[in-house]
C-alpha positions in Angstrom: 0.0 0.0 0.0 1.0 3.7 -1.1 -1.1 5.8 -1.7 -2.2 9.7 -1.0 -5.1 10.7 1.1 -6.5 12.0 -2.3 -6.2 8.0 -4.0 -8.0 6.6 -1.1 -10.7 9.2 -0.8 -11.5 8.6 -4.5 -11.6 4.9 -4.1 -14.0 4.8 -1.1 -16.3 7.9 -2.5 -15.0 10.4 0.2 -14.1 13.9 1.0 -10.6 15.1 2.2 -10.2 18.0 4.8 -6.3 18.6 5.1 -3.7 17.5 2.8 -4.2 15.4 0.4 -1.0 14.4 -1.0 0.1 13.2 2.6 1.4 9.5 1.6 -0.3 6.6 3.8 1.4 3.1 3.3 -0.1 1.4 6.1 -3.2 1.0 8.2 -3.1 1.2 11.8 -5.6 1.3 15.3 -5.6 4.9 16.2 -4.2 4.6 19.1 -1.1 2.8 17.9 -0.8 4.8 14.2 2.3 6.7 13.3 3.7 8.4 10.6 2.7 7.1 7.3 -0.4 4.9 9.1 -4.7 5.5 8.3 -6.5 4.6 10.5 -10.4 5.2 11.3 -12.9 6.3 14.0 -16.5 4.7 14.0 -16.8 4.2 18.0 -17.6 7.1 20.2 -15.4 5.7 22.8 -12.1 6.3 21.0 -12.5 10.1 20.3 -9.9 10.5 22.8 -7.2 9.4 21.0 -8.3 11.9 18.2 -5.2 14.4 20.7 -2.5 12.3 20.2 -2.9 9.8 17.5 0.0 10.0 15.2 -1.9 8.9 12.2 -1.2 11.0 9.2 -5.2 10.6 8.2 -7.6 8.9 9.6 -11.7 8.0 8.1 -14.5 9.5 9.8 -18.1 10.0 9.5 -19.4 13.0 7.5 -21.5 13.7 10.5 -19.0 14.0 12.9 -16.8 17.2 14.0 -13.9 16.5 14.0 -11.4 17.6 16.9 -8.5 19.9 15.5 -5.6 18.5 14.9 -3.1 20.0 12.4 -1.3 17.4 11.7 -3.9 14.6 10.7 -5.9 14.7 7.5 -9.7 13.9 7.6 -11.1 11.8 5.3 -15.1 12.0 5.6 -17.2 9.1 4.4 -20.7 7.5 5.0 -19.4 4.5 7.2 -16.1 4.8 8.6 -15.9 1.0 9.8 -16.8 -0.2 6.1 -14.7 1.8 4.5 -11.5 0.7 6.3 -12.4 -2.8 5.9 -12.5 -2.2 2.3 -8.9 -1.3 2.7 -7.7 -4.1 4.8 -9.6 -6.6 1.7 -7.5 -4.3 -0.7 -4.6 -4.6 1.5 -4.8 -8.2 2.3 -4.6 -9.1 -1.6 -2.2 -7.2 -2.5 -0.3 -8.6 0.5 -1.1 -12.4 -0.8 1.4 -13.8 -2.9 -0.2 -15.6 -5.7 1.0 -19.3 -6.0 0.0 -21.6 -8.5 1.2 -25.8 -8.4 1.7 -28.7 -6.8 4.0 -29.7 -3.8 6.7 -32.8 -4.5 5.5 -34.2 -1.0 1.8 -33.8 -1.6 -0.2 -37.3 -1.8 -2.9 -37.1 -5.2 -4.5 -40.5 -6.2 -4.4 -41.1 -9.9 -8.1 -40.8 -10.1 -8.5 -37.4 -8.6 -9.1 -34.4 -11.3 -7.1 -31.3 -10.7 -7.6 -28.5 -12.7 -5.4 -25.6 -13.9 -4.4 -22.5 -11.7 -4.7 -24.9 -8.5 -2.3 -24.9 -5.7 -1.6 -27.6 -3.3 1.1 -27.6 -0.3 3.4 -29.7 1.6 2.2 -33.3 2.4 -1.1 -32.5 1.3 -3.4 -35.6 0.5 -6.2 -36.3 -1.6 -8.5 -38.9 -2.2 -9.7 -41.1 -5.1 -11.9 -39.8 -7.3 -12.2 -36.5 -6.5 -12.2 -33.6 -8.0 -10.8 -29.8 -7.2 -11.6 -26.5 -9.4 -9.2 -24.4 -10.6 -8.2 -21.5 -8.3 -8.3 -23.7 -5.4 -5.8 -23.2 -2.7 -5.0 -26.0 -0.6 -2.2 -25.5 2.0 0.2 -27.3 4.1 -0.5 -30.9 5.9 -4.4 -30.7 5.3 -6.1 -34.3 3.7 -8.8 -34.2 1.5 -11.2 -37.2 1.1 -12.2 -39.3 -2.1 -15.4 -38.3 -4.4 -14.8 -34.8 -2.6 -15.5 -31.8 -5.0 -14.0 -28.1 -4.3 -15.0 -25.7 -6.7 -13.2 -22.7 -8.0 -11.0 -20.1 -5.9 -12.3 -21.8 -2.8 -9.1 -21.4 0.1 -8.0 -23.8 2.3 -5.5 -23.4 5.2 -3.0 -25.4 6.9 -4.2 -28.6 8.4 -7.9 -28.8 7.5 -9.6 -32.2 6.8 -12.1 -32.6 5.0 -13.7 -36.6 4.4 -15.2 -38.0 2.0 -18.5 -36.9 -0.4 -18.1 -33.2 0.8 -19.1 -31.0 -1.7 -17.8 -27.2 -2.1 -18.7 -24.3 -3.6 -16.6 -21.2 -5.0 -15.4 -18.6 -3.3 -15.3 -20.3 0.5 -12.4 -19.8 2.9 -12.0 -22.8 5.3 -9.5 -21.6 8.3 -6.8 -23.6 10.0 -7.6 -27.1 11.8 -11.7 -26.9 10.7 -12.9 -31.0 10.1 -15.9 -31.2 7.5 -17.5 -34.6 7.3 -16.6 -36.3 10.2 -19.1 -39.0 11.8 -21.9 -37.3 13.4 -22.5 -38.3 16.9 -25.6 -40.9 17.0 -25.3 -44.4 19.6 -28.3 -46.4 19.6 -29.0 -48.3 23.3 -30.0 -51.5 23.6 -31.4 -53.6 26.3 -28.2 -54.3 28.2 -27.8 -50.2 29.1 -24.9 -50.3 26.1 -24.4 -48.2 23.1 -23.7 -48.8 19.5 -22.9 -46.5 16.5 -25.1 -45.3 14.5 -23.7 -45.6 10.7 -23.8 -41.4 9.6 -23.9 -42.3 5.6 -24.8 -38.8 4.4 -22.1 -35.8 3.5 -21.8 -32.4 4.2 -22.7 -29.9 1.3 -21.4 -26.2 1.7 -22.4 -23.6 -0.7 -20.3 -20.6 -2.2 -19.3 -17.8 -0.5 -18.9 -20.0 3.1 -16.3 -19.0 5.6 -15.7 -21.5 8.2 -13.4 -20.4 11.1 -10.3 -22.4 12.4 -10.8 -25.8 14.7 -14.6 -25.4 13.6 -16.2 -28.9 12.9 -19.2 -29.4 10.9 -20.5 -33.7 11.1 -21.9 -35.6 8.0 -25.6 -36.7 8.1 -26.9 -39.9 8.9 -28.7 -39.9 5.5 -29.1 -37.0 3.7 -27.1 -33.6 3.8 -25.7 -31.5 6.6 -26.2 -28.0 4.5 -24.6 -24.9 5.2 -26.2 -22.2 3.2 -24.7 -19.4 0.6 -23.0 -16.6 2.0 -22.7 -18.4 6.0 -20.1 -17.4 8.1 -19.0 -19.7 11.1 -16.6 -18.2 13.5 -13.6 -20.3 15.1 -14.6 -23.6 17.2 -18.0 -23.9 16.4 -19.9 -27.4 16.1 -22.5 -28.2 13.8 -24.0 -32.0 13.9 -25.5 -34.3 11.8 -28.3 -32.9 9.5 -28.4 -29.3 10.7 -29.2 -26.9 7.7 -28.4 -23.2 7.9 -29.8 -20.4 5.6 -27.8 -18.2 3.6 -26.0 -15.2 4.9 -26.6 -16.6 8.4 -23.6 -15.6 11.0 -22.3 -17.8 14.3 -20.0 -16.2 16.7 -17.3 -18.9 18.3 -18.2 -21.6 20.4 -21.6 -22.0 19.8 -22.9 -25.6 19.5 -26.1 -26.8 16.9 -27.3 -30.3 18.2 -28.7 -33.0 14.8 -31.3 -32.1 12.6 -32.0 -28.6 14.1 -33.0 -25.8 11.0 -31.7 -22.5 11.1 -33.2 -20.0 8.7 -31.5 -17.3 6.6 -29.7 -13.9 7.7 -29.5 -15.0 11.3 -27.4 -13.4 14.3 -26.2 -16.2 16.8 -23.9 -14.9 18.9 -20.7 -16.6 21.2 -21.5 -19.9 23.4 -25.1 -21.1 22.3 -26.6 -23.7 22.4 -29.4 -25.2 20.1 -30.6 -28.7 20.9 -31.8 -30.9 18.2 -35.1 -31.0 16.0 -35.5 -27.2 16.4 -36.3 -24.8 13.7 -35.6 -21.3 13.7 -36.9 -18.8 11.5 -35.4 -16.3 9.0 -34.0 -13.2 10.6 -33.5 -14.6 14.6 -30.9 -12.7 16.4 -29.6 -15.1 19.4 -27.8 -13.1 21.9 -24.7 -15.0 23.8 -24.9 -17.5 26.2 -28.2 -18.3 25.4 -29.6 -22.0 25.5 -32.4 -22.7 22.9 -34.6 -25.2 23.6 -37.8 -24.7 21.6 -38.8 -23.3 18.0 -38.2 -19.6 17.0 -39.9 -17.9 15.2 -38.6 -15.5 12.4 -37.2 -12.1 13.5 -37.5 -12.5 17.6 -34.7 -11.4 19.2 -33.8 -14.4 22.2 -31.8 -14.4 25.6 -31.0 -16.8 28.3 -31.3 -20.3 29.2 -34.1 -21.0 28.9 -34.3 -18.3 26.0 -37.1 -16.2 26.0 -37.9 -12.8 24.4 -34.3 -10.5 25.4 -36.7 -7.7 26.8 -38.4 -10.2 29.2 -34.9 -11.3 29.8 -33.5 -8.0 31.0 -36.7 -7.3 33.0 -36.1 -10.4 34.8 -32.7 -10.1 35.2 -33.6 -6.5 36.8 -35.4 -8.5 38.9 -33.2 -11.7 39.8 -30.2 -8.9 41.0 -32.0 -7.3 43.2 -33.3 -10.9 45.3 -30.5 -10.3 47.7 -31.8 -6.9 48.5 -35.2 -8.0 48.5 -34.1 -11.4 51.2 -32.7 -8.7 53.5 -35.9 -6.3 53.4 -38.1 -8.9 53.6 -36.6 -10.4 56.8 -36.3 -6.9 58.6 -40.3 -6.3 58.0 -40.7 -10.2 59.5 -38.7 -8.9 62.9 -40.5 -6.2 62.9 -43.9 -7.4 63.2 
């Protein structure tokens, strides 16, 4: 990155108040910026840093008013927050050396189909039969399955394994460690108090545009799919079982846990450490809030909280309640002594 104040305005539609030619080569948190860095201001509680940043410009709303400072060029646009993470997207791919081939140590069988324009790593297997897109990326010590199908420009980090019959789309980023396909987690009991696997026969299918976060682990289905919608994107150590289906453009914060066969509907909010027990559905536009357990149906567009969950404003009127039963215990026992 090197570029003027001017060059990004232009690129992200906004207006500059200072100097224009100042030259910015990297991006930087406002409070750690120097010379040279752009950085950004969307949260009210960092205008104090505004004195002393160091940050030759920095992106702001053009609703805010912007605290004097000499030295730093403005750059006003509509969202502050989106606009630097267009840079970082810009920044990241120029940053990402292209590389196109295969390693010596990989592992291919004969029977697999590699397209052009595909690059796989160091000890890198893959299975019989299947098949991988061009554009793929497939680094470092990660094993791919046999009748598996990756389609095109879909990445892959170090150490990811994915089993057999998985099918994915374009354009997906799967992180560091994630496991997609394993056996889903199904024991049958019999008489004598003992368990038995269940055979999980199905596969996992994962559409284009997917992110899956590192150490995340999605289970095939007993029969059937596991389906993980266009556009999803699954934070780091997340676990999705057997025959769960999740809408497009759906988002899951990390360690959150979806029991078998539960639905979840499109453009969804579930936030950090919930938990969904099996055979649920929940409806289009649900926002979850963390640390909630789910235990029945939601409909689409409530807004959930706690364990139980119920509706988050009847949450937060209980919980005004439930923190004040101390208080409460001790009033309650000075009006008994004083009857």
């Amino acid at each position: 990155m090197n570029s003027t104040a001017i060059e990004i305005a232009k690129k992200l539609n906004g207006r500059v108040e200072g100097n224009g030619q100042v030259q910015l080569n990297k991006l930087s948190k406002i409070e750690e910026a120097r010379k040279g860095s752009i950085s950004f201001l969307a949260n009210p509680k960092y205008i104090s840093f505004l004195k002393n940043t160091r940050a030759s410009a920095i992106l702001i709303s053009n609703e805010f008013k912007a605290v004097t400072n000499s030295e730093t060029t403005f750059i006003r646009v509509k969202d502050p927050y989106a606009a630097f993470s267009k840079l970082l997207a810009d920044f990241s791919q120029d940053k990402e050396k292209i590389t196109y081939g295969i390693h010596p140590t990989s592992s291919i069988h004969h029977s697999a189909s590699i397209d052009e324009d595909v690059y796989i790593g160091p000890n890198v297997t893959i299975g019989e039969s299947t098949i991988i897109k061009k554009g793929v990326f497939i680094n470092a010590n990660s094993a791919i399955g046999s009748n598996v199908v990756i389609c095109q420009n879909t990445k892959i980090y170090s150490g990811v394994i994915i089993l057999d019959q998985t099918e994915i789309g374009k354009y997906c980023i799967i992180q560091a460690g994630a496991i997609i396909g394993s056996e889903g987690f199904g024991f049958n009991k019999n008489k004598n108090g003992k368990y038995s696997k269940t055979p999980q026969l199905g596969n996992v299918v994962i559409k284009d545009n997917v992110e899956i976060g590192a150490n995340t682990t999605i289970d095939r289905a007993t029969l059937g799919s596991t389906i993980i919608g266009k556009g999803v994107k699954l934070d780091n150590l997340i676990q999705i079982a057997h025959n769960v289906e999740i809408g497009s453009d759906t988002v899951i914060a990390a360690q959150t846990g979806i029991a078998g066969s539960s639905k979840i509907g499109s453009r969804c909010k579930i936030g950090g450490q919930v938990g969904i027990i099996g055979h649920l559905t929940i409806g289009d536009d649900v926002q979850i809030q963390g640390q909630t357990g789910v235990i029945n149906d939601v409909a689409s567009k409530d807004t959930i909280q706690g364990t139980p969950a119920i509706d988050f404003r009847s949450f937060y009127k209980s919980y005004s309640i439930f923190k004040n039963l101390p208080n409460f215990e001790s009033r309650i026992r000075e009006l008994e002594k004083n009857k």
